[in-house]
MMTF fields as JSON, N, C-alpha, C and O atoms, coordinates in Angstrom:
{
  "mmtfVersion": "1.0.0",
  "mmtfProducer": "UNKNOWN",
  "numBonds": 411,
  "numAtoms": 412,
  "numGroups": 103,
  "numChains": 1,
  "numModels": 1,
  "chainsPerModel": [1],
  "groupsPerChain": [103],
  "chainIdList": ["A"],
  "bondAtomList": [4, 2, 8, 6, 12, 10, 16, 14, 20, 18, 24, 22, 28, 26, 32, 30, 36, 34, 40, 38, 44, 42, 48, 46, 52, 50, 56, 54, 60, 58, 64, 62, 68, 66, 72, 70, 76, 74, 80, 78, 84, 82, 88, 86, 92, 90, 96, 94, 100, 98, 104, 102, 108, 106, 112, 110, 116, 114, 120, 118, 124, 122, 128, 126, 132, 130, 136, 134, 140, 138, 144, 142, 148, 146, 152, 150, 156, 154, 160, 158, 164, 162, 168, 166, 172, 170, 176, 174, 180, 178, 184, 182, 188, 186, 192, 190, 196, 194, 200, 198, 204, 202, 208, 206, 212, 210, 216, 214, 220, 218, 224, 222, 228, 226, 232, 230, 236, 234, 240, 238, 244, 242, 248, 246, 252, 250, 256, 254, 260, 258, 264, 262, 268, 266, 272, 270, 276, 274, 280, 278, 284, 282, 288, 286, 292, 290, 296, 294, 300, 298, 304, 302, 308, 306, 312, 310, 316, 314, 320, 318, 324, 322, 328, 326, 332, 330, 336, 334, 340, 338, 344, 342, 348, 346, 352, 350, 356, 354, 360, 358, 364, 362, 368, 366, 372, 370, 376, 374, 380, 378, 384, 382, 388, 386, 392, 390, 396, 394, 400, 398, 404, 402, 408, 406],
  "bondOrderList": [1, 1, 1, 1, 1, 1, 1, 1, 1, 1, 1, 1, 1, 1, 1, 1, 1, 1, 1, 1, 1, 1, 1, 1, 1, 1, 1, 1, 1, 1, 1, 1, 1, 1, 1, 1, 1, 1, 1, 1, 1, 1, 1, 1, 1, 1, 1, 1, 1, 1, 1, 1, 1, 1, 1, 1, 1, 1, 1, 1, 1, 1, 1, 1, 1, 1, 1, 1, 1, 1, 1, 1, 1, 1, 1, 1, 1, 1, 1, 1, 1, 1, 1, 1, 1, 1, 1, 1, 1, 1, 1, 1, 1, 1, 1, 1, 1, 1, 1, 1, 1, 1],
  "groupList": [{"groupName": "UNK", "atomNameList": ["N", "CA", "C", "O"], "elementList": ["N", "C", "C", "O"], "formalChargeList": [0, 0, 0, 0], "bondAtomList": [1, 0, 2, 1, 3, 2], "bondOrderList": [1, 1, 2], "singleLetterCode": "X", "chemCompType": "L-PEPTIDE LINKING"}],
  "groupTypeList": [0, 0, 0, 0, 0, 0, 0, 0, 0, 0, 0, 0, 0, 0, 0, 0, 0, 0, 0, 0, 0, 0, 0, 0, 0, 0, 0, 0, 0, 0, 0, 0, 0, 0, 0, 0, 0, 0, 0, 0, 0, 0, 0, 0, 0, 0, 0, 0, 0, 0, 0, 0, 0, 0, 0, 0, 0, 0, 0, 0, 0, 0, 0, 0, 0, 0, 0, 0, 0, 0, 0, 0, 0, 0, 0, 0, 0, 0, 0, 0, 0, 0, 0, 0, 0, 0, 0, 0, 0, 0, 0, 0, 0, 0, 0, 0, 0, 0, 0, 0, 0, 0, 0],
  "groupIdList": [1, 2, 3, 4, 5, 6, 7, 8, 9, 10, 11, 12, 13, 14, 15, 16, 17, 18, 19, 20, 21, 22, 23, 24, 25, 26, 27, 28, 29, 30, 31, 32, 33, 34, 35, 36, 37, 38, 39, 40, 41, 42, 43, 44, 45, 46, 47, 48, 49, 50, 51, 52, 53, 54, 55, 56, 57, 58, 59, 60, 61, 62, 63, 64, 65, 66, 67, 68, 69, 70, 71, 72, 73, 74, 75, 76, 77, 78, 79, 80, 81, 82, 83, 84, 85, 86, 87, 88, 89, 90, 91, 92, 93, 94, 95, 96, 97, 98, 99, 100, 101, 102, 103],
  "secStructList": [7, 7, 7, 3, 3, 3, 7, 7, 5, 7, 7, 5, 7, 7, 4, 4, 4, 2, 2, 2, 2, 2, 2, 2, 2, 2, 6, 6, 6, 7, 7, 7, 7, 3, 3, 3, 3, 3, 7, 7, 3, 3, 3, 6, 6, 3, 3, 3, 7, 1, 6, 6, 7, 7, 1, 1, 1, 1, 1, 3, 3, 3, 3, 3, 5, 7, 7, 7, 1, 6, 6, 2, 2, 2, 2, 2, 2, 2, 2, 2, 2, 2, 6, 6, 1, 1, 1, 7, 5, 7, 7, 5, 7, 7, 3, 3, 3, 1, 7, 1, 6, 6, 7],
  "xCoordList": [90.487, 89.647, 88.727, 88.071, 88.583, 87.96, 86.245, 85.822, 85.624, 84.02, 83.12, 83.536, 82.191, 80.994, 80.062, 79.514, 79.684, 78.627, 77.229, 76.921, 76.47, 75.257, 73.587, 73.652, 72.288, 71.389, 71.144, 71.83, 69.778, 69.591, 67.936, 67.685, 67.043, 65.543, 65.222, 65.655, 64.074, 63.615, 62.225, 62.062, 61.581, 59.895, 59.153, 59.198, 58.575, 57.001, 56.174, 56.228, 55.719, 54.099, 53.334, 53.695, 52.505, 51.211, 51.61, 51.023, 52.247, 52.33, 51.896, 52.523, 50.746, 50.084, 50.173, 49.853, 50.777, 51.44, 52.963, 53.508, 53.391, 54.637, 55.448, 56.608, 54.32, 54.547, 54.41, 55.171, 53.918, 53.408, 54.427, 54.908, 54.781, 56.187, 57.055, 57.165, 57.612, 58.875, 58.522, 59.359, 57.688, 57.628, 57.902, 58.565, 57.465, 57.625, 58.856, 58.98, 59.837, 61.215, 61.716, 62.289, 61.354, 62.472, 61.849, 62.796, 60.622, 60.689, 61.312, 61.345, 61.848, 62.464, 63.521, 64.084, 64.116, 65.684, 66.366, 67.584, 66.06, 66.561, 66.546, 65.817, 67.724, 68.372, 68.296, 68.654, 67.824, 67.888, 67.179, 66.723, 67.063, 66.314, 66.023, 66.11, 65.668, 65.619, 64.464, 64.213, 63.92, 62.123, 62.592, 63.202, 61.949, 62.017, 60.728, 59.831, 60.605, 59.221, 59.154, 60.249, 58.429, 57.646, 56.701, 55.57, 57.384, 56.574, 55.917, 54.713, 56.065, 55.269, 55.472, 56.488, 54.067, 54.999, 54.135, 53.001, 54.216, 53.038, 53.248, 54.174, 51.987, 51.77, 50.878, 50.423, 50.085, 48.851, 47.833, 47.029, 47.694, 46.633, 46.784, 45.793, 48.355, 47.923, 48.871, 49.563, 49.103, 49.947, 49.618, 48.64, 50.399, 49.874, 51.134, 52.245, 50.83, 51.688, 51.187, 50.015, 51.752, 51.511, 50.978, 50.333, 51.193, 50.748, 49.487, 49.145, 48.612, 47.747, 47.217, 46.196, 48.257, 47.476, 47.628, 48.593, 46.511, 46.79, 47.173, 47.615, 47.0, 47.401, 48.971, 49.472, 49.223, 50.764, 50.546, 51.497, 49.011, 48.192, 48.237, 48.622, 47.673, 47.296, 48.652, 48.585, 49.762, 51.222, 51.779, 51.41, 53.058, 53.773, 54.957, 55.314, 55.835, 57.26, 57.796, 57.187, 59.034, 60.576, 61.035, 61.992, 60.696, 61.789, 62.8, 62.725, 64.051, 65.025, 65.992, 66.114, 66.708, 67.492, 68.804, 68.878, 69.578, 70.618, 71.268, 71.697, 71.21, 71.017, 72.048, 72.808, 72.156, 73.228, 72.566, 71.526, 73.281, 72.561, 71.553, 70.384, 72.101, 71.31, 70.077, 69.206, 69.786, 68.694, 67.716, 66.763, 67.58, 66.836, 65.882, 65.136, 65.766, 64.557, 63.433, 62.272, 64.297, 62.88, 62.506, 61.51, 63.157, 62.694, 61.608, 60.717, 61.901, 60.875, 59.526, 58.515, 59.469, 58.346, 57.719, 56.495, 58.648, 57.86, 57.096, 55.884, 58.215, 57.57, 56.264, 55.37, 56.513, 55.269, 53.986, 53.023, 53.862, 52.429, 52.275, 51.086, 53.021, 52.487, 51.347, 50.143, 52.405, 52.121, 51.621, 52.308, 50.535, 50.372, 48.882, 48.115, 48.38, 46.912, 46.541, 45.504, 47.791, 47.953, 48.894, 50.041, 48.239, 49.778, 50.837, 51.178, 51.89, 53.557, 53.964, 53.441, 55.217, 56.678, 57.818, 58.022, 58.41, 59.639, 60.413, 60.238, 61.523, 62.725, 63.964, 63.655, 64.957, 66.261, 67.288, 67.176, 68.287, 69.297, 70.568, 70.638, 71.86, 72.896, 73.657, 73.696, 74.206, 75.257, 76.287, 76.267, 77.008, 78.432, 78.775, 78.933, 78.807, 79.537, 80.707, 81.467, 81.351, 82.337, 82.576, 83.562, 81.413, 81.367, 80.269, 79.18, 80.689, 79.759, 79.048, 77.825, 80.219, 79.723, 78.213, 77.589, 78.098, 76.529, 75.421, 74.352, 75.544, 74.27, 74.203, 73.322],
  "yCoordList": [-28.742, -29.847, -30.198, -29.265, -31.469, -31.841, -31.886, -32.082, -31.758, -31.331, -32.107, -32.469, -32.29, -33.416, -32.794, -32.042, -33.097, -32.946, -33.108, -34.264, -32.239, -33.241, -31.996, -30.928, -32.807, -31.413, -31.255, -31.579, -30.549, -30.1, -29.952, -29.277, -30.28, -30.212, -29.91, -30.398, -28.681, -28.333, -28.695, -29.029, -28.64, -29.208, -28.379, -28.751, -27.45, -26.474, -27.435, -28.101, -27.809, -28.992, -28.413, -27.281, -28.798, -28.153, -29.175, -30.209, -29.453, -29.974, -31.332, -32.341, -31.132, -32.407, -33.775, -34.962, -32.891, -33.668, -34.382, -35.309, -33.841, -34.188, -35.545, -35.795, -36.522, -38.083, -38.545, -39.444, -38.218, -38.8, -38.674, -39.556, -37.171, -36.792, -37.963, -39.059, -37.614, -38.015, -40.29, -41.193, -40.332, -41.916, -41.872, -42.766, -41.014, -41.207, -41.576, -42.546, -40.707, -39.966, -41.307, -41.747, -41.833, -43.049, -44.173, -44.812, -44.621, -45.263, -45.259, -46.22, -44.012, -43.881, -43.815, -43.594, -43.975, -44.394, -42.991, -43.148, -42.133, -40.796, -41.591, -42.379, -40.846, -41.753, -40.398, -40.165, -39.862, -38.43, -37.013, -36.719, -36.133, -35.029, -34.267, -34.842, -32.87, -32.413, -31.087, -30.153, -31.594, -30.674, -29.512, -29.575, -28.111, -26.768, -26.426, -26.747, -25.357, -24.426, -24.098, -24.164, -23.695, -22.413, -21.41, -21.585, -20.491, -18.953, -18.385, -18.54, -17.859, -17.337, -17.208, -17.594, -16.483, -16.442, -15.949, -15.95, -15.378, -14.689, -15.9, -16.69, -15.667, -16.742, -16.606, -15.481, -17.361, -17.247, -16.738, -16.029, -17.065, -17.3, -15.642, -15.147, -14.526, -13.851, -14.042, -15.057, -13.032, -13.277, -13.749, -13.286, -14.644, -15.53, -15.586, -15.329, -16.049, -16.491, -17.464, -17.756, -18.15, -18.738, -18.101, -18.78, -16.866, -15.968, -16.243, -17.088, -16.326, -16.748, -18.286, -18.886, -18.643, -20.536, -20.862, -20.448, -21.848, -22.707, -24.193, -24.964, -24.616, -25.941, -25.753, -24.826, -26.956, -27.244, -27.864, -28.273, -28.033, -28.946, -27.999, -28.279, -26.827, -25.961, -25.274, -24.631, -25.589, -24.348, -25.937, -27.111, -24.951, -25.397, -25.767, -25.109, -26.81, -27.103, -27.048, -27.131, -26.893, -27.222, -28.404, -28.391, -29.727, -30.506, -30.713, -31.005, -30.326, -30.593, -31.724, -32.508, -31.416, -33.348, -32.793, -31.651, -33.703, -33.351, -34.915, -35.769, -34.999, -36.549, -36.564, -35.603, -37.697, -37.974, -37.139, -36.651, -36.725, -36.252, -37.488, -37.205, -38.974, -39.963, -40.172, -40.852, -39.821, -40.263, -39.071, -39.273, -37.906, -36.739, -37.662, -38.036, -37.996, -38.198, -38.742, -38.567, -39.984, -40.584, -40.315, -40.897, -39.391, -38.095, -36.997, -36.264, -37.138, -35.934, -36.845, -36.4, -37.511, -38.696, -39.025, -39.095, -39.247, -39.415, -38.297, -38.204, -37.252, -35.604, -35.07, -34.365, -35.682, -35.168, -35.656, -34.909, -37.128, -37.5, -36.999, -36.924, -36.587, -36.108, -34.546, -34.334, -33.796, -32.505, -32.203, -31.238, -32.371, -31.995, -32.253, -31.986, -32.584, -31.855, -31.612, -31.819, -31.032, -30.071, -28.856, -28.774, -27.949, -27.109, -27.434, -28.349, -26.804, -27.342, -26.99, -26.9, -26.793, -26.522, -27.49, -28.221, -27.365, -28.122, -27.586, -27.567, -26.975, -26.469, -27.469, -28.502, -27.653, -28.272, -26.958, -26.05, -27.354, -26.456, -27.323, -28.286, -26.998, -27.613, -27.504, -26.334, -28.234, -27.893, -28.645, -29.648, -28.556, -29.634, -29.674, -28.866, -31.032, -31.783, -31.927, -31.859, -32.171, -32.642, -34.549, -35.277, -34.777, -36.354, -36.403, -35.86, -37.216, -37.998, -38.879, -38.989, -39.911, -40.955, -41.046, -42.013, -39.877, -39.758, -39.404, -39.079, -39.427, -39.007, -40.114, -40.048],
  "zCoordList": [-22.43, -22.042, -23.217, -23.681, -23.786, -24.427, -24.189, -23.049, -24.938, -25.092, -26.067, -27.167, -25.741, -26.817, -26.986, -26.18, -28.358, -28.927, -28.191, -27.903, -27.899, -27.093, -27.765, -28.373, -27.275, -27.289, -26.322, -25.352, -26.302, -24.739, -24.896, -25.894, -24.373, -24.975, -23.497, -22.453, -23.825, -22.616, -23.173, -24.347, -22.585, -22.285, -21.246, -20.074, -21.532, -20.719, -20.319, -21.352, -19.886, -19.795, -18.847, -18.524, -18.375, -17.454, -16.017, -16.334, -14.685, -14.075, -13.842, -13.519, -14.069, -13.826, -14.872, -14.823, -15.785, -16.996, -16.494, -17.095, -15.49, -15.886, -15.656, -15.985, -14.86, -14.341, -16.241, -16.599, -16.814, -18.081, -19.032, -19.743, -18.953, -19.895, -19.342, -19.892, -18.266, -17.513, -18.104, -18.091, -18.324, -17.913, -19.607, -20.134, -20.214, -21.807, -22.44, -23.188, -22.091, -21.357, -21.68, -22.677, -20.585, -19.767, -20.819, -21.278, -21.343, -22.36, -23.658, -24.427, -23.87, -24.867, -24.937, -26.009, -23.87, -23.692, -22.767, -22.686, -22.304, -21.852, -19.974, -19.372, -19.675, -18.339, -17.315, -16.16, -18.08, -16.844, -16.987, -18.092, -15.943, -16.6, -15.06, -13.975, -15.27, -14.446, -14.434, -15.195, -13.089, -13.354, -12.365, -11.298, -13.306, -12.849, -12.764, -13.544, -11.195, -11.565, -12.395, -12.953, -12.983, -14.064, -13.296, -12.844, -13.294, -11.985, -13.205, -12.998, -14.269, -14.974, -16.8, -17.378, -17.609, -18.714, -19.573, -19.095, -21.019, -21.592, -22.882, -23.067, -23.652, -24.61, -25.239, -25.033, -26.237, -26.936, -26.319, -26.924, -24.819, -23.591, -23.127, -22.59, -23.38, -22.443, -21.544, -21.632, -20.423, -19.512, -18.099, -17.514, -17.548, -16.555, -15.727, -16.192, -14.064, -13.244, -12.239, -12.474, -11.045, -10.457, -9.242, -8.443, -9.043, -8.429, -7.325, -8.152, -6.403, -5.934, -6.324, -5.986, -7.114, -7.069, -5.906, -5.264, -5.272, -3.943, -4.381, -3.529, -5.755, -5.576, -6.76, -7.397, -6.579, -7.425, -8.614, -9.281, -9.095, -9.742, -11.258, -12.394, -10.669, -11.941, -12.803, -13.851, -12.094, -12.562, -13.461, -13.482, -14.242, -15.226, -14.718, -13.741, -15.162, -14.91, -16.353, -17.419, -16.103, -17.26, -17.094, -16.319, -17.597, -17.95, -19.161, -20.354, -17.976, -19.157, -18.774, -17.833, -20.084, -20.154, -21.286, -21.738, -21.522, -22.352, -22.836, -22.06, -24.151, -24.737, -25.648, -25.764, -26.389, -27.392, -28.035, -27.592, -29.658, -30.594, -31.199, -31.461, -31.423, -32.243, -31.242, -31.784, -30.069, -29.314, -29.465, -28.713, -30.145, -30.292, -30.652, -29.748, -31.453, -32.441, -32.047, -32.418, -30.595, -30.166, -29.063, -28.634, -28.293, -27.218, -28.12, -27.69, -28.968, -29.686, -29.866, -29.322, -30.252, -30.852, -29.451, -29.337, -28.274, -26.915, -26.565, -26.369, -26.502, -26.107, -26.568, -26.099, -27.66, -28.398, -28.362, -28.19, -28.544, -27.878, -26.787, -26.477, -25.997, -24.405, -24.903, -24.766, -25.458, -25.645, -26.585, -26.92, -27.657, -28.651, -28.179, -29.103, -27.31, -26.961, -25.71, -25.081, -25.404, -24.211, -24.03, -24.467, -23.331, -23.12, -23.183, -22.433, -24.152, -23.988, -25.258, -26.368, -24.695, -26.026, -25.816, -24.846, -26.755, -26.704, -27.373, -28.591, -26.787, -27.362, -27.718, -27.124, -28.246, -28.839, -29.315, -30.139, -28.382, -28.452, -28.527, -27.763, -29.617, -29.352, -28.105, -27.723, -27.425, -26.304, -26.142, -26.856, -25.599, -25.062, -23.521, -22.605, -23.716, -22.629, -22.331, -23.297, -20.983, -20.926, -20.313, -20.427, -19.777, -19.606, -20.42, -20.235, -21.501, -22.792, -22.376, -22.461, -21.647, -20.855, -19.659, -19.221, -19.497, -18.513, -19.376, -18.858, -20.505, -21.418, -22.602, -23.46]
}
């Protein structure tokens, strides 16, 4: 079975961030993506979990997405004003597809 070239960018953000990412996202041409809890994780800060939070306000999500390779660049340029004075990472990993056509 034939396979495509694609990346794969995951995104940490602080929840309450994530209407802002996601709208960034879609201005920049990205057609899809998909938001994960984040239960816990250690970091600059120390180790932390969601553990006794009562709201959904204060915890972290994963959005990830999986794009052409030529569309990285301005997913990164979106991603990044979001996150660069706030909590967050952004990972880029190669991966492959088998429908090209949905990304």
């Amino acid at each position: 079975m034939q396979t495509h070239k694609a990346k794969r960018v995951a995104i940490i953000i602080e929840q309450v961030m994530q209407s802002r990412l996601t709208d960034a996202m879609e201005r920049a041409g990205v057609t899809g993506w998909t938001v994960l809890p984040v239960l816990g994780g250690s970091g600059d800060s120390g180790t932390w979990s969601r553990e006794g939070q009562v709201s959904r306000g204060t915890g972290m999500v994963q959005v990830l997405c999986v794009i052409k390779p030529e569309r990285l660049d301005g997913l990164l340029d979106a991603a990044f004003a979001v996150v660069e004075r706030h909590i967050g990472i952004v990972t880029v990993s190669d991966c492959e597809v088998l429908r090209a056509e949905r990304f």
